[in-house]
N, C-alpha and C positions, 0 to 999 in steps of 0.2 A: 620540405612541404609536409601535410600533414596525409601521412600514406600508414600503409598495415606492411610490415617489412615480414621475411619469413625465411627458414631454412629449409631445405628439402635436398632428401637424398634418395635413390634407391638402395634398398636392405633385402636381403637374401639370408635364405638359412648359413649360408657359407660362415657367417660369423656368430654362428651360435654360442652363447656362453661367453664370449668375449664383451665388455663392456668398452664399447667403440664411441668416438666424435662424430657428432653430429656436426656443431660448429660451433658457434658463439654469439651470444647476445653482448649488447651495448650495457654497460647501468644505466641504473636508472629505466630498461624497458620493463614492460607489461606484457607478459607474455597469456594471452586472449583466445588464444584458440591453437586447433592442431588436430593431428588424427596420421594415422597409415590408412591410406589406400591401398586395400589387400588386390593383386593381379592375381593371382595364385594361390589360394589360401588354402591353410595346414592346422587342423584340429589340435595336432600334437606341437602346437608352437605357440608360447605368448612372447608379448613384449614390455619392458620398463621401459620409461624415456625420463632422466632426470634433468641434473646438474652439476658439477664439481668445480671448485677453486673459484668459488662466490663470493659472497659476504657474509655467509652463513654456513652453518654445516653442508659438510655435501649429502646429496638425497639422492640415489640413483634411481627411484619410481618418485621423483615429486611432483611429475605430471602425468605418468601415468604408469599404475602397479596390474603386474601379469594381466595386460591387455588380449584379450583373443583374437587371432585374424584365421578365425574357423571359415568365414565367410567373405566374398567377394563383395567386394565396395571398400564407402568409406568408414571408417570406424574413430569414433571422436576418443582423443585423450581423456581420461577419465579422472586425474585426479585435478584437473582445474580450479575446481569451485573449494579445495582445499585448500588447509594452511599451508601446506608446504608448497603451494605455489607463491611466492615472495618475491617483491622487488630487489634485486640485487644490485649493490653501491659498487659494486664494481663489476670489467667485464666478465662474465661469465660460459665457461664451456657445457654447452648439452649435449648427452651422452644418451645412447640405450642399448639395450643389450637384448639381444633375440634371446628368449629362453628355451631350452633343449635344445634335441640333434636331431628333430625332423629334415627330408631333406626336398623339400618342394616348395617352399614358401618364397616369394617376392610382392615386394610390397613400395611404397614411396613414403616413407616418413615426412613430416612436413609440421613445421612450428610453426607459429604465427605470433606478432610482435609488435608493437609500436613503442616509439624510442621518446625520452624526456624531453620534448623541446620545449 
């Protein structure tokens, strides 16, 4: 059917600096929206949210570069409306990586997607 499919995780500082799995899109999706929902937010912490083992180079900010979650709410993926956001011909895993070693941040990552039908 035609739905908006999406990933979602909780993220913590605990994996700072690590460049971690989100999960994976389908080819052929559109990936349309996204953001972290900061619970806890941390001045001293950004976030990347990319891509790897696509169809294209891997981008590890290609949806969104040192994002702030200085502030409680939702905060939209920022690099969207860029080119490096790309339909990918095959499946692809999204990744992001908490940037620094603050140690108070939780948040819920969340992609959003619609697949080729």
């Amino acid at each position: 059917s035609q739905q908006v499919h999406y990933l979602r995780k909780r993220i913590t500082f605990a994996t700072a600096n690590v460049e971690t799995d989100l999960g994976y899109i389908p080819a052929g999706a559109n990936v349309i929206g996204g953001g972290v929902h900061v619970v806890t937010a941390d001045a001293a912490i950004t976030l990347d949210v990319g891509f790897k083992g696509g169809s294209t180079t891997d981008d590890p900010n290609g949806y969104a570069s040192a994002l702030s979650v200085a502030a409680v709410g939702f905060i939209a993926l920022d690099e969207l409306a860029a080119t490096t956001n790309i339909v990918q011909t095959v499946d692809t895993r999204v990744t992001y990586t908490v940037l620094t070693g603050a140690d108070t941040f939780v948040g819920d990552l969340i992609v959003t997607y619609v697949v080729n039908n």
